[in-house]
C-alpha positions, 0 to 999 in steps of 0.5 A: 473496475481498474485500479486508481491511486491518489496520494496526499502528503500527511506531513512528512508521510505519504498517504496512498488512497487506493481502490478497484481491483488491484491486477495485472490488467487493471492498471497493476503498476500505478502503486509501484510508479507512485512509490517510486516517483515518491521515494525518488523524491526523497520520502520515507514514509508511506501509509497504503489505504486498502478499505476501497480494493474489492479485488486482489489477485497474485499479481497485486500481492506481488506489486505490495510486496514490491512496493514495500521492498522498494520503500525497506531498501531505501530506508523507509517504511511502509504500513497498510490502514484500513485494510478491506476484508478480502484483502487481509483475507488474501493477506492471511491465507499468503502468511503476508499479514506478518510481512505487513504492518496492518492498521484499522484507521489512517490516524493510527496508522500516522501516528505510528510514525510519530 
């Protein structure tokens, strides 16, 4: 399966609905182009729903954390929700679950910017 990503604004947060399998040859730089197309936009904000990824592989762990770095050095913040089991696996064993604010649902992921 592909990768696909919608986004919703939640106020002045972005939400990124994500799922399928987050690759190099699934259509890997969508996040990264929905980050910047909103960051260009002036939006500061993001919350990165995960519950619908079945798959990660290096590249994907790569796109996260060029995401995250584009949304850091433009003076946002960017927290992931609802995380799916294989995912924060992968997050775990790479010791990126310290780099990633993690929630379990997407209101207290919004709340956490309020």
């Amino acid at each position: 399966m592909g990768f696909k990503a919608s986004t919703r604004d939640a106020g002045d947060i972005t939400v990124i609905d994500t799922g399928g399998s987050l690759t190099l040859g699934a259509g890997g730089t969508i996040l990264r182009d929905l980050v910047h197309v909103h960051v260009s936009k002036g939006r500061k904000k993001f919350v990165v729903i995960l519950r619908e990824v079945d798959y990660i592989d290096s590249f994907g762990i790569g796109e996260l954390v060029r995401c995250y770095a584009t949304v850091r050095n433009q003076g946002g913040e960017m927290v992931l929700s609802q995380v799916s089991t294989k995912v924060r696996a992968l997050l775990e064993i790479t010791r990126l679950h310290t780099l990633f604010e993690m929630h379990a649902d997407e209101q207290t992921a919004l709340r956490r910017f309020l």
